[in-house]
C-alpha positions in Angstrom: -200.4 61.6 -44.1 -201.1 62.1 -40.4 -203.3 64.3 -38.7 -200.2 67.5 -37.9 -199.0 67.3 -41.6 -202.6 67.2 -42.7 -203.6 70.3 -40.7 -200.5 72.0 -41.3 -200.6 71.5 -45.1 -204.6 72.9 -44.3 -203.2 75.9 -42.3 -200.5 77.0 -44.5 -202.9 76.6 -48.3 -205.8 79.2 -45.7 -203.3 81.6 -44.2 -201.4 82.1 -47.5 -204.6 82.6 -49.3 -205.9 85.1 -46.9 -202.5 87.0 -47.7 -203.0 87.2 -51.1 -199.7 86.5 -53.0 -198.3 90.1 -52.7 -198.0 89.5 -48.8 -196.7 85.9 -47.4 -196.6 83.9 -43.9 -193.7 82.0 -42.5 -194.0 78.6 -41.5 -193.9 78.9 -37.9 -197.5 81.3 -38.2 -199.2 77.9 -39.5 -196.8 75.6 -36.6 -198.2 78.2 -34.0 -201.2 77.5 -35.3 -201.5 74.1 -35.5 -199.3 73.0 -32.4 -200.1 75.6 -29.4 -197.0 75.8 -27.5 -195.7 72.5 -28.7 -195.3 75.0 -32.3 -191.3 74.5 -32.3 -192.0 70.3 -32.6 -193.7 71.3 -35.8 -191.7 73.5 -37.8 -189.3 70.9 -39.9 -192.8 69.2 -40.8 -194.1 72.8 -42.0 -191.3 73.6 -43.9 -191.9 69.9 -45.8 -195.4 70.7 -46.2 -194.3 74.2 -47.9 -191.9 72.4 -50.1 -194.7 69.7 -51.1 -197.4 72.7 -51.7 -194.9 74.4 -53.8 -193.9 70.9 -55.8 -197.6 70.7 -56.2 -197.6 74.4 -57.8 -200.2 75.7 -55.0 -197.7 78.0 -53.4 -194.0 79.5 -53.9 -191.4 79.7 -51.5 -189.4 82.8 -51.0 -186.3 83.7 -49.5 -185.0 87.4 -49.4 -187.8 87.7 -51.8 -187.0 85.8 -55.0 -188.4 82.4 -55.4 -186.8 79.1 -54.7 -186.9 75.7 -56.0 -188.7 73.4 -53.5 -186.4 70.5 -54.3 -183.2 72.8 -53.8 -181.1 73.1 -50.5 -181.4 75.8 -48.6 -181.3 77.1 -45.5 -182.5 80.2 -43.0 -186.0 82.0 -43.3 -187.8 81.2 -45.9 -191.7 83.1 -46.2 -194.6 81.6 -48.3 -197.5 82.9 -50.8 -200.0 81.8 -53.2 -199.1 82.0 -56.7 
């Protein structure tokens, strides 16, 4: 695991906790986070580290507000909370 994944996967598990799950953050508030203005480079590695988090059972992944399997193909926005 390198050092963006590792602080992304970090970032994502403390902002979605500070939400609570009734409330969520998209992945690009953790890639802003973690990568500045270089935030756009990161956003395919956030959405992986949302779909590992929620394989892991720390967090579920939404879209248009019902859940979606990590391991499913989707595409467009997707938000994410603690379970």
């Amino acid at each position: 695991m390198g050092s963006a994944e590792r602080d992304l996967r970090t970032t994502i598990l403390e902002m979605a906790r500070r939400r609570g799950p009734s409330s969520s953050i998209c992945p690009s508030d953790a890639a802003r986070a973690v990568g500045g203005d270089g935030w756009r480079d990161l956003m395919d590695e956030a959405r992986e580290c949302a779909r590992e988090l929620a394989r892991a059972g720390e967090v579920e992944i939404t879209q248009k507000g019902e859940v979606v399997d990590p391991d499913a193909v989707w595409r467009g926005p997707i938000r994410i909370r603690t379970r």
